[in-house]
N, CA and C atoms as an extended XYZ file, in Angstrom:
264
Properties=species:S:1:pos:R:3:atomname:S:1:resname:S:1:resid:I:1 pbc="F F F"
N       170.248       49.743      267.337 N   UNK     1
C       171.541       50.369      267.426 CA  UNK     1
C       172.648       49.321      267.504 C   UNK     1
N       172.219       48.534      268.066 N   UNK     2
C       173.271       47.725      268.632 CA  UNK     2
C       173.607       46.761      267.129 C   UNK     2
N       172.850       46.877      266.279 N   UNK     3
C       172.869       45.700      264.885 CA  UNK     3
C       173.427       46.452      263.861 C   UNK     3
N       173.323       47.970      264.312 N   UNK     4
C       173.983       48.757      263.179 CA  UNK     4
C       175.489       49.025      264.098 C   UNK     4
N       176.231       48.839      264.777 N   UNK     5
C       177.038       49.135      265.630 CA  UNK     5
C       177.759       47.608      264.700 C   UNK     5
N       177.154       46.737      264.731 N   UNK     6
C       177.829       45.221      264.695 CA  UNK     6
C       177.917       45.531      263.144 C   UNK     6
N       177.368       45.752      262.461 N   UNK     7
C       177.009       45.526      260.759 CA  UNK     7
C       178.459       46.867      260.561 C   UNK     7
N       178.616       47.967      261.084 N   UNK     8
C       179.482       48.942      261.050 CA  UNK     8
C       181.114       48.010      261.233 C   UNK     8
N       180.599       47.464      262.815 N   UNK     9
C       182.504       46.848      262.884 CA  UNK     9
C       182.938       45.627      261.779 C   UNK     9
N       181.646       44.787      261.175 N   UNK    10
C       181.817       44.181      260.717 CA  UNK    10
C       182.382       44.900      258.971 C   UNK    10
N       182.089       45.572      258.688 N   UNK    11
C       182.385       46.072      257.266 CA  UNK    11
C       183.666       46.705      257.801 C   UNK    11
N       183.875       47.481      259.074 N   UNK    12
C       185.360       48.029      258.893 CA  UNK    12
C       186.694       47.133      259.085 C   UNK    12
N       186.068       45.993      259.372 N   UNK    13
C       187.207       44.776      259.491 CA  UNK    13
C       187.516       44.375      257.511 C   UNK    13
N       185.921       44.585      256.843 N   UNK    14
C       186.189       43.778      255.763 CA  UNK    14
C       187.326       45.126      254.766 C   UNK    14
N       186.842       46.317      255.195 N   UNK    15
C       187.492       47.231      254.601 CA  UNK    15
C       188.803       47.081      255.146 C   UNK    15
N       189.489       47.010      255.871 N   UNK    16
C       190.524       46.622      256.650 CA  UNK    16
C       191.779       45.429      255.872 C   UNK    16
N       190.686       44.265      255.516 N   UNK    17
C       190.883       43.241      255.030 CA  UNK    17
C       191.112       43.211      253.289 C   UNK    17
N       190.409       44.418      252.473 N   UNK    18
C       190.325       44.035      251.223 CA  UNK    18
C       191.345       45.196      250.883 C   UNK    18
N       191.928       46.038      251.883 N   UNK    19
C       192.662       47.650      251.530 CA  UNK    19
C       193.704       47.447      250.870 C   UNK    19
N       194.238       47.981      250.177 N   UNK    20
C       195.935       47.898      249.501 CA  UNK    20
C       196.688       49.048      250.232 C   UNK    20
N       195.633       49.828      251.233 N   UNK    21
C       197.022       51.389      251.335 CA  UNK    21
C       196.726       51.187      252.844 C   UNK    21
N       197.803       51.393      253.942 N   UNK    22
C       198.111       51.461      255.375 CA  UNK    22
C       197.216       52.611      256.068 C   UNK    22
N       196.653       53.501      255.346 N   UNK    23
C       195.944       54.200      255.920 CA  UNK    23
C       194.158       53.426      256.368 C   UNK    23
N       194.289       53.203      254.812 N   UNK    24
C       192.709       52.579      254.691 CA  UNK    24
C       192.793       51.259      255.858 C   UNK    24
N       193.594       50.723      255.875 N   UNK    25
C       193.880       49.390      256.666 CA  UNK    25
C       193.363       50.191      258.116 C   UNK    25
N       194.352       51.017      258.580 N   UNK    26
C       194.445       51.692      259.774 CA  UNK    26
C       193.000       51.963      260.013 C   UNK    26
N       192.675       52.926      258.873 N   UNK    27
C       191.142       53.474      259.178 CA  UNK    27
C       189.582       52.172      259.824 C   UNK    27
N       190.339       51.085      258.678 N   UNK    28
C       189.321       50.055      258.898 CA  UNK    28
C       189.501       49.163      260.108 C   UNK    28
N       191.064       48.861      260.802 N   UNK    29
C       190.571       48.381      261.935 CA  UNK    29
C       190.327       49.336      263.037 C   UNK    29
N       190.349       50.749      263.020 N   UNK    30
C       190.037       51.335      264.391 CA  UNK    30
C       187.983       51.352      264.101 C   UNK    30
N       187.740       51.358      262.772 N   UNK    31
C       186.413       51.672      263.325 CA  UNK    31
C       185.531       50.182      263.212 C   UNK    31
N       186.415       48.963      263.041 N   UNK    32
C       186.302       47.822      263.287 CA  UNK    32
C       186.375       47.411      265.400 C   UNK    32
N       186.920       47.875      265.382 N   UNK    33
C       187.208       48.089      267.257 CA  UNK    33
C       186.693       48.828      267.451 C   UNK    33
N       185.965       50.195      267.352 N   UNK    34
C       185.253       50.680      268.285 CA  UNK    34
C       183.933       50.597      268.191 C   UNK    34
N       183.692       49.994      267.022 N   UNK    35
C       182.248       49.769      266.605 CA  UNK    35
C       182.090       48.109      267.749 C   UNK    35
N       182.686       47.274      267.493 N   UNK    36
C       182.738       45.999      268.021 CA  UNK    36
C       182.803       46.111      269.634 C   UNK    36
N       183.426       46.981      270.022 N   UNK    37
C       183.212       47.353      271.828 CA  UNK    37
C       181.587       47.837      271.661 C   UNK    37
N       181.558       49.080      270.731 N   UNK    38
C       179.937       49.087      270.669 CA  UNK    38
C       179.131       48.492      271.147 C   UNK    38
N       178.808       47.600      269.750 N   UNK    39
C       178.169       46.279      269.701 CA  UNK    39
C       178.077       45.332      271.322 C   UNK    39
N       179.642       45.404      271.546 N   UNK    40
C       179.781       44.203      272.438 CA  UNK    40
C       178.730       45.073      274.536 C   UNK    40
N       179.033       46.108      274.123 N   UNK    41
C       178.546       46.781      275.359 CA  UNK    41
C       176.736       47.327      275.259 C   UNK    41
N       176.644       47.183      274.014 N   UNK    42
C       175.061       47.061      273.781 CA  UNK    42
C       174.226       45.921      273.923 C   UNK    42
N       175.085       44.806      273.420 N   UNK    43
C       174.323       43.343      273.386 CA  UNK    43
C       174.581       43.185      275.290 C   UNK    43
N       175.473       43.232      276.096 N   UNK    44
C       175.648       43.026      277.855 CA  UNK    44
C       174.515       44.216      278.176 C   UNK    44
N       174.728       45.077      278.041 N   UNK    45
C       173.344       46.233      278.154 CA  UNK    45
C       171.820       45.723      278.368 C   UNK    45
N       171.291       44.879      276.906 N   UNK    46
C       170.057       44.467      276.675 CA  UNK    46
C       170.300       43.767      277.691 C   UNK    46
N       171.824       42.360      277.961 N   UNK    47
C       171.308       41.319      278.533 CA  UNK    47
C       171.336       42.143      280.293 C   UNK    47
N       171.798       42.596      280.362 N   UNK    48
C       171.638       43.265      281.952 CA  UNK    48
C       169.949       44.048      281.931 C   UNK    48
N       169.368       44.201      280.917 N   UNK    49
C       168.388       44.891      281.036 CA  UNK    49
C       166.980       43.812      281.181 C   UNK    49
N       166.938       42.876      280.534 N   UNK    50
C       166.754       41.553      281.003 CA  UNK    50
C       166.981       40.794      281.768 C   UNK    50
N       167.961       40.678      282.207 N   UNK    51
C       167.433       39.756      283.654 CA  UNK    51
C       167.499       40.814      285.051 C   UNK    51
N       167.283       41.651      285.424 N   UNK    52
C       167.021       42.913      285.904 CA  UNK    52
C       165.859       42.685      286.607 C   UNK    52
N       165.488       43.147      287.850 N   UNK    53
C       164.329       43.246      288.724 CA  UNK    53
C       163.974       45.129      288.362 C   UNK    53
N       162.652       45.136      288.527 N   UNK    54
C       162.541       46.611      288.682 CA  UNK    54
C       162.766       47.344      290.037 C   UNK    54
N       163.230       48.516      290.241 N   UNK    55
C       164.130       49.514      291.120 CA  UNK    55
C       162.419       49.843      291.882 C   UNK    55
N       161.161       49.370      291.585 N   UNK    56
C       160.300       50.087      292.342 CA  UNK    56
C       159.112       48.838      292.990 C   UNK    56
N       158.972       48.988      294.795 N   UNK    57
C       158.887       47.746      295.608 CA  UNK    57
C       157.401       48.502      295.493 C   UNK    57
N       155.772       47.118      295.746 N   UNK    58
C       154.662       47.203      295.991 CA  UNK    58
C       154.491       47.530      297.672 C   UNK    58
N       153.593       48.516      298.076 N   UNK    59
C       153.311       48.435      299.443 CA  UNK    59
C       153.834       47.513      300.082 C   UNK    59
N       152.978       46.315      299.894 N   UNK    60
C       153.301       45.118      300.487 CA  UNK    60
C       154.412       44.962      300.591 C   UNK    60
N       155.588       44.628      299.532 N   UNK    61
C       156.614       44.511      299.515 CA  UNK    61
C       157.188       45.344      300.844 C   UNK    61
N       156.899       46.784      300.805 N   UNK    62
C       157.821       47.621      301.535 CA  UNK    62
C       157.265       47.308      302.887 C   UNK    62
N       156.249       47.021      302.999 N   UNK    63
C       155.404       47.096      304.580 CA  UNK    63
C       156.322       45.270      305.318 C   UNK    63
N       156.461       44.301      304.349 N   UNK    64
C       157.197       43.459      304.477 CA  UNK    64
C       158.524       43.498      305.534 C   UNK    64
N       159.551       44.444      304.285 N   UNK    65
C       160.611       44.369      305.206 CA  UNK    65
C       160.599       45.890      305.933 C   UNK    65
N       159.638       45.856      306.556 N   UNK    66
C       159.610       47.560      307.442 CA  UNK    66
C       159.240       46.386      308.667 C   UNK    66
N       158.704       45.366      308.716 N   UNK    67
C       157.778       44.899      309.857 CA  UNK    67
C       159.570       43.584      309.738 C   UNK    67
N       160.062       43.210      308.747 N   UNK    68
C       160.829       42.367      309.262 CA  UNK    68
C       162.200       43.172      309.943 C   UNK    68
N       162.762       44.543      309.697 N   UNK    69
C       163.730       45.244      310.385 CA  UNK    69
C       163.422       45.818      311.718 C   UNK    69
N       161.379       45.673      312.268 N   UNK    70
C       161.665       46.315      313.650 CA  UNK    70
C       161.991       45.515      314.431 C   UNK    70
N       162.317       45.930      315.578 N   UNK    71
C       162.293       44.356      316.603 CA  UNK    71
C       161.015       43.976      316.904 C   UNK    71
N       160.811       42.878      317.451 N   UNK    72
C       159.795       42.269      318.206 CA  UNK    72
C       159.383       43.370      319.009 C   UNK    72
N       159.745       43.251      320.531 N   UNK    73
C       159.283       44.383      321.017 CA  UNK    73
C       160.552       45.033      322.135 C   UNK    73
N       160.387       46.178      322.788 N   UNK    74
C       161.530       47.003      323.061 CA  UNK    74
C       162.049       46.149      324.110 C   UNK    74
N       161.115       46.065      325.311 N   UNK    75
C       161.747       45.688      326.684 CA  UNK    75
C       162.991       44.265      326.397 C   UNK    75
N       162.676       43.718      325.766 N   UNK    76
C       163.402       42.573      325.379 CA  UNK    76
C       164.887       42.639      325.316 C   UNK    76
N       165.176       43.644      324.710 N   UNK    77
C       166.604       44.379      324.557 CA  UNK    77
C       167.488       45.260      325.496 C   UNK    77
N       166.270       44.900      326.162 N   UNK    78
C       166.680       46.300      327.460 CA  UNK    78
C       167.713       45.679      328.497 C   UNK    78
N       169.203       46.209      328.511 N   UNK    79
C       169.987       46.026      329.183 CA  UNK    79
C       170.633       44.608      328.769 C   UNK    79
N       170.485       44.309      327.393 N   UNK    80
C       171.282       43.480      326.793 CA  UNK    80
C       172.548       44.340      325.835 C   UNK    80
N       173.260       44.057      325.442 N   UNK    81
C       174.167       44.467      324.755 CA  UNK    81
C       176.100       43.591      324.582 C   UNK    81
N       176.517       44.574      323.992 N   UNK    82
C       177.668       43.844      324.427 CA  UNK    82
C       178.754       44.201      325.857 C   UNK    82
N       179.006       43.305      326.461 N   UNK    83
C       179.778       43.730      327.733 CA  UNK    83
C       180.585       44.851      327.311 C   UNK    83
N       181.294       45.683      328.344 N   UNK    84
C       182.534       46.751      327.984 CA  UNK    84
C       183.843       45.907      327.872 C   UNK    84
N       184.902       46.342      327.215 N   UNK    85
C       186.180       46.142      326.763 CA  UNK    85
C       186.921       45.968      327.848 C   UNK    85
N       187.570       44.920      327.762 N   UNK    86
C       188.412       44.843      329.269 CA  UNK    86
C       189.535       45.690      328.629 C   UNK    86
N       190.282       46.388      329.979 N   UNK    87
C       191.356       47.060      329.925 CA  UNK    87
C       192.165       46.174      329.168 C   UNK    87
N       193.771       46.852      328.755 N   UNK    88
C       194.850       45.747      328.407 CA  UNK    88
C       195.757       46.734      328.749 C   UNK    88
């Protein structure tokens, strides 16, 4: 898609370029620009699709950070916190 998107903006620039009448001109650079955003948002697409991690973690993985977010153990915390707000 993305090569027929580019091969599209590229001919509506040349049609654009070889026209004698203001319409044809007109016609050829709008579908020269929207084909070329095309193109240009298909080729960032692939490359975002490539360097990309997959959205889905192995057990392990998840058992990982499940054991690195609990605490150590409870009593430890107990009656720590932050002091209260002094008046003003």
């Amino acid at each position: 898609m993305r090569w027929i998107l580019t091969a599209a903006a590229l001919l509506g620039f040349l049609i654009a370029v070889v026209s004698h009448s203001p319409g044809l001109l007109g016609f050829g650079v709008l579908v020269g620009l929207f084909c070329g955003l095309g193109a240009a948002f298909a080729f960032i697409d692939l490359q975002i699709q490539a360097s990309s991690r997959s959205e889905y973690m192995s057990p392990g993985e998840l058992d990982a950070i499940k054991a690195a977010l609990k605490p150590a153990s409870s009593d430890t915390n107990s009656g720590r916190g932050l002091p209260p707000p002094t008046p003003q």
